[in-house]
N, C-alpha and C positions, 0 to 999 in steps of 0.2 A: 565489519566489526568483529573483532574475537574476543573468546569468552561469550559469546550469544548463547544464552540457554530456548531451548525452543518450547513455549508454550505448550501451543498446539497448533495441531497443522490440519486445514480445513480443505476439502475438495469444492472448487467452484463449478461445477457441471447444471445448472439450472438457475433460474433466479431465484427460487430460495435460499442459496447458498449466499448468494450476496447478504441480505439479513442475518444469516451464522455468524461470515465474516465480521459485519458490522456489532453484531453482539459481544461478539470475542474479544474485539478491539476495544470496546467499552468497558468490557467487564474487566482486562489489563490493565486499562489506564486507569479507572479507578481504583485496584485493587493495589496500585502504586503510587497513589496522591497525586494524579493528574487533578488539574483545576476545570471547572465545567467546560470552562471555553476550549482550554487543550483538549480535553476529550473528544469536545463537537470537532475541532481539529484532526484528530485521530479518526473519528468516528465517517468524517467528510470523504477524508483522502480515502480511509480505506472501502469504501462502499464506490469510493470512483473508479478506485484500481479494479475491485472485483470486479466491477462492470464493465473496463476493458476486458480482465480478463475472459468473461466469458463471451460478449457479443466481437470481441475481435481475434479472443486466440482459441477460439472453441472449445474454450473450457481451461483450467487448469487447478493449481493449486496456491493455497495461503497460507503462510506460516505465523505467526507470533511469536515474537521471542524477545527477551530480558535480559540485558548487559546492566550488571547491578557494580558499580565501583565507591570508594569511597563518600563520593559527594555527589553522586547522580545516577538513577536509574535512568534509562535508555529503553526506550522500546522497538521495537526493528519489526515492519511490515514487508514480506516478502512475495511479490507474484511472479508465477511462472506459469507460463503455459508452453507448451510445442506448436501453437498456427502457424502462422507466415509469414510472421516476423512484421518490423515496420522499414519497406523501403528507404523513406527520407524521416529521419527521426525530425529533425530541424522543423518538418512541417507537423510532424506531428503532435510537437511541444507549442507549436502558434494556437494562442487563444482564436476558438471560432474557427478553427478545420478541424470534421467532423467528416470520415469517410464511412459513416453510415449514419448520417441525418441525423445527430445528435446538436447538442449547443456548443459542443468544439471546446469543453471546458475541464476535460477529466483529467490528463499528464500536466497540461500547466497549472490547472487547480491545485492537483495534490503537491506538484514543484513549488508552490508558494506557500501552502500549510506548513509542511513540515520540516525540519530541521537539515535534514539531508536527502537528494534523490539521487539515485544512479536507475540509468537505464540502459541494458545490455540487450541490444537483438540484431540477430541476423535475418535475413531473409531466406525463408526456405527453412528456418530453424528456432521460430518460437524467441518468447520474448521474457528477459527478467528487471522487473522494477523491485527496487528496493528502495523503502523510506524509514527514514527513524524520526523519534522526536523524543525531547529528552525533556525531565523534570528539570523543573524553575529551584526546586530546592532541594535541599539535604535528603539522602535517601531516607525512605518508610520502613 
């Protein structure tokens, strides 16, 4: 997305960070007329992502940021860490594979919430998801 203004940008290095994350993303979506359920949307995906990022890439970071255009705000969740990347991405977007005893629901979860996913990882070289989800109406 260009033109992304960045919020703030959060460090995920423990599980408290996941809850920062999760607050930030709420506190965004609100602060730009997201409607309850988009938020829980927002609020879902991005508590999923952080919790890859920290139990799978050993930590990294989360950004927030705002693509504001005539007729829609945009909001753009960004994780990156540097672990070890995801081998076979294909399996790792299948609902119910889970390579550390989870429910297997966290990349396909947030691929279904929100508006757009890309996910960039190498092996050996850390991993970048990004999601956006856009307003239903006229900018705030």
């Amino acid at each position: 997305m260009t033109g992304v203004s960045t919020v703030q940008e959060l460090p995920i290095q423990e599980e408290v960070d996941i809850v920062h994350v999760r607050q930030a993303a709420r506190e965004v979506a609100v602060s730009v007329g997201f409607s309850l359920v988009d938020q829980t949307k927002v609020v879902t995906a991005a508590s999923e992502l952080a919790r890859n990022t920290l139990q799978h890439g050993g930590g990294g970071v989360a950004t927030v940021g705002l693509e504001r255009t005539a007729n829609h705000t945009t909001l753009q969740l960004v994780f990156r860490d540097d672990g070890p990347g995801i081998p076979d991405v294909e399996q790792a977007l299948t609902d119910g594979y889970s390579s550390a005893g989870g429910l297997g629901l966290g990349f396909g979860g947030a691929r279904r919430l929100a508006d757009t996913f890309e996910l960039d990882t190498k092996p050996g070289e850390g991993t970048t998801v990004t999601i956006t989800f856009r307003t239903r109406s006229a900018v705030r």
